[in-house]
C-alpha positions in Angstrom: 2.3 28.6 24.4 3.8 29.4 28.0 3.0 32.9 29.4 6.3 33.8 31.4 4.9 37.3 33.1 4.2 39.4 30.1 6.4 37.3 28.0 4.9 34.6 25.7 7.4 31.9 24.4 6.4 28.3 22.5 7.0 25.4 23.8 8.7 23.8 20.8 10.1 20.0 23.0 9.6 18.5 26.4 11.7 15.7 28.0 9.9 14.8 31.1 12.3 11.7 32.0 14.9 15.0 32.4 12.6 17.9 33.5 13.4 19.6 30.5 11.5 22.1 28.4 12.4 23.9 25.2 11.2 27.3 24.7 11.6 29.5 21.1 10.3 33.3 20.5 7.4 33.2 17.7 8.7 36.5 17.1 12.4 35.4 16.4 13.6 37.9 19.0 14.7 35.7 22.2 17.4 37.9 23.2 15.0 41.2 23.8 12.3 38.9 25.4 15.5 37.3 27.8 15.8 40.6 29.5 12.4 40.6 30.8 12.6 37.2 32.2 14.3 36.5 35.9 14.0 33.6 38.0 10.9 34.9 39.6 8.9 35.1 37.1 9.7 31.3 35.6 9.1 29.7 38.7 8.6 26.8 38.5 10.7 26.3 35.6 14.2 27.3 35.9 17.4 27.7 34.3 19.6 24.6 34.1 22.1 24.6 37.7 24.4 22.3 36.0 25.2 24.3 32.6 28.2 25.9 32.5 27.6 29.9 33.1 28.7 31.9 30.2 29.4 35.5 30.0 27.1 37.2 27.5 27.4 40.6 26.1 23.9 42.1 24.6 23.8 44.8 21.8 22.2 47.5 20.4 22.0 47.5 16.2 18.6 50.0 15.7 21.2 51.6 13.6 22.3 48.8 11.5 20.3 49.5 7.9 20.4 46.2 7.0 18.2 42.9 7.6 21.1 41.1 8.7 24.8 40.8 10.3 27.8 39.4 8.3 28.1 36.4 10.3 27.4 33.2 10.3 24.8 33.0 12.2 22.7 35.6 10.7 23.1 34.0 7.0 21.2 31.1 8.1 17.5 31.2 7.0 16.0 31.2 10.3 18.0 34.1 11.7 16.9 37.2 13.3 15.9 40.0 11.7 18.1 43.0 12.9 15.3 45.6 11.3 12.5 44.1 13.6 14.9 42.7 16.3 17.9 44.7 16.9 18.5 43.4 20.2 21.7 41.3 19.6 23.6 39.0 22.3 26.9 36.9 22.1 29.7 35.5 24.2 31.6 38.1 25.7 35.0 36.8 24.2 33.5 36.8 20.7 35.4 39.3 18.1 33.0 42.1 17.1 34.5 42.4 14.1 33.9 38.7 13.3 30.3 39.3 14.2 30.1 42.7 12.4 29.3 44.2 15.4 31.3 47.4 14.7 27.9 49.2 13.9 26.0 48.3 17.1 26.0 49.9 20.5 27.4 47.6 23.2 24.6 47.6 25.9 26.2 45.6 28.7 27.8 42.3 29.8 25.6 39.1 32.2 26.6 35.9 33.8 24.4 33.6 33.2 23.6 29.3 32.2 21.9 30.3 29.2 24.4 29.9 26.2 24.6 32.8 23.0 24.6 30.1 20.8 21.2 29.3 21.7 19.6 32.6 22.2 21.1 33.0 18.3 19.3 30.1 17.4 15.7 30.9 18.9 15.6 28.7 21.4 15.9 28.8 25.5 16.2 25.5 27.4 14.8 25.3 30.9 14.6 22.5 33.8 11.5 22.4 36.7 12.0 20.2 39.9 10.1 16.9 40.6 7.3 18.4 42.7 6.7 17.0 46.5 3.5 14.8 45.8 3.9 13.2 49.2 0.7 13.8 50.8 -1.0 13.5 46.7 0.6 9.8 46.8 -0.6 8.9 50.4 -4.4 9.3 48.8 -3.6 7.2 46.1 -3.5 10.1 43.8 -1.0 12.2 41.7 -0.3 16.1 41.6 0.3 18.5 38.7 1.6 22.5 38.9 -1.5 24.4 40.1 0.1 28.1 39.2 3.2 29.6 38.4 3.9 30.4 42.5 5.0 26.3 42.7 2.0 25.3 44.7 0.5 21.5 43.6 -2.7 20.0 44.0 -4.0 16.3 43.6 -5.9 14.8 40.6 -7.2 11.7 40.3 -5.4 9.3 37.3 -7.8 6.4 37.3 -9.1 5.1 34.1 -12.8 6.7 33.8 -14.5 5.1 30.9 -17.2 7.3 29.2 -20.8 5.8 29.7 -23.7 6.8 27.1 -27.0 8.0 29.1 -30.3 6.5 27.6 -33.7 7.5 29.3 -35.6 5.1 31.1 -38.4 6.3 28.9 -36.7 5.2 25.6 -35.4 1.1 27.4 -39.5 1.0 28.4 -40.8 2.6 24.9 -38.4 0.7 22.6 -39.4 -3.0 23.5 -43.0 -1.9 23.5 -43.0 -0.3 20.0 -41.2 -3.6 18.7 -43.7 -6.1 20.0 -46.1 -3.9 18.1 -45.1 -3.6 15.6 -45.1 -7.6 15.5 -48.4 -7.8 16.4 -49.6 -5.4 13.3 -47.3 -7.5 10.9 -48.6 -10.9 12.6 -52.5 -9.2 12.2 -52.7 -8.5 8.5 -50.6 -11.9 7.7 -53.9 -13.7 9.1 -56.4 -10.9 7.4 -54.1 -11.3 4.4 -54.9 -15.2 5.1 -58.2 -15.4 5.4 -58.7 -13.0 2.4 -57.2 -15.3 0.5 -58.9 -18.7 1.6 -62.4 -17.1 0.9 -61.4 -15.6 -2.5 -60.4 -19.3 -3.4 -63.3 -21.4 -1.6 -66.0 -19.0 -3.5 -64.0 -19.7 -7.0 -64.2 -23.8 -6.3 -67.9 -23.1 -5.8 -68.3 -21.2 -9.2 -66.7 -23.7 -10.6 -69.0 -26.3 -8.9 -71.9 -24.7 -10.1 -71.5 -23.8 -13.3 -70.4 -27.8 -13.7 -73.3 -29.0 -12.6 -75.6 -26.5 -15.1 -73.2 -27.4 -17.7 -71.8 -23.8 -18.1 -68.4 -25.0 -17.1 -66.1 -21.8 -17.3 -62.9 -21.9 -18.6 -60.1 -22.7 -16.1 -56.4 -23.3 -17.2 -54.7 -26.8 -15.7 -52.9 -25.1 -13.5 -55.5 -22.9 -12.6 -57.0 -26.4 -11.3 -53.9 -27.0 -9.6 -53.8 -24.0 -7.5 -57.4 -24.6 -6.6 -57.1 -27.8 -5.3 -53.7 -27.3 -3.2 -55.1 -24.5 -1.8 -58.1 -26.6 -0.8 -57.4 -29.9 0.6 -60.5 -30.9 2.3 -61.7 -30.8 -1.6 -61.2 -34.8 -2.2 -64.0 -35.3 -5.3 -66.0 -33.6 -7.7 -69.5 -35.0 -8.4 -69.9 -35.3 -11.7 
């Protein structure tokens, strides 16, 4: 949305290669919102200097009863709405009776670079000037509108990349909590160990002794198996 004064047009294209800027009414009523707007209070923008001026005559239809004219123009889908909008413009040398203009008021007659055609068609084409960025470009910098009064001022185009900020309490916390959390898993691995070696040495010795006071308990091959993997410096049994 640009805000020319009180008047608020959308920006519906923009050709920067050409300076060029193409402006429609929301409210589909360019012509009454074009008589608010003067050169003064577009600045920067502008009209185009190298259209072709056309003579434009505006009208008054407030006493037209219906939505639209008998014209091309207003059959399209798009067009203004005379009920809303009865602010109506055209070339001067246009027939009013091909427009159906006989029941509207003739208001008065402008020279200007702004064509009928597109003031019919919602839309208003203006051009800005390539702003002096002289002393911008002698910092090494480029310059942008600052208001509507044609002042600039200098910004900065370089390439800032976004950087994530991590406290230093989290980098000195997080290697900490790893390594000990490593140590806790390395500790019950050997408790776990250990556990496990005793649990096995004490059934060997059972086993021992029951052998020897011929009350051998029953142990499955592979129960024997296990045993005597898990305990290597086992290399006999007295018998």
């Amino acid at each position: 949305m640009l805000v020319l004064s009180s008047v608020k047009l959308q920006v519906s294209y923009i050709n920067y290669e050409n300076h060029e800027i193409v402006l429609n009414d929301p409210e589909n009523c360019l012509p009454h919102k074009f008589l608010q707007i003067n050169d003064s209070l577009i600045h920067p923008y502008k009209f185009d200097d190298e259209a072709k001026t056309s003579k434009l005559s505006f009208f008054n239809c407030s006493s037209v009863e219906h939505q639209h004219l008998r014209n091309y123009q207003q059959s399209l889908s798009d067009s203004q709405d005379m009920i809303s909008c009865p602010i109506y413009v055209s070339d001067l040398h246009d027939s009013v009776l091909s427009l159906d203009l006989t029941s509207c008021t003739k208001m008065f007659d402008i020279v200007t670079p702004v064509s009928a055609y597109g003031m019919q068609r919602n839309s208003l084409d203006l051009r800005w000037s390539e702003a002096n960025c002289s002393q911008c470009k002698a910092k090494g910098k480029k310059c942008k509108w600052k208001n509507n009064r044609g002042d600039i001022e200098c910004f900065d185009c370089k390439d800032k990349r976004k950087t994530i900020h991590v406290p230093k309490s989290f980098i000195y916390s997080a290697p900490g909590s790893i390594l000990l959390g490593f140590a806790v898993i390395v500790v019950f691995k050997i408790i776990y160990h250990f556990r496990q070696k005793q649990e096995d040495q004490a059934r060997v010795e059972k086993f021992l002794e029951e052998y020897r006071a011929e009350k051998p308990a029953r142990f499955t091959y592979a129960g024997l198996i296990y045993l005597f993997d898990k305990n290597s410096c086992m290399t006999y049994i007295p018998f």
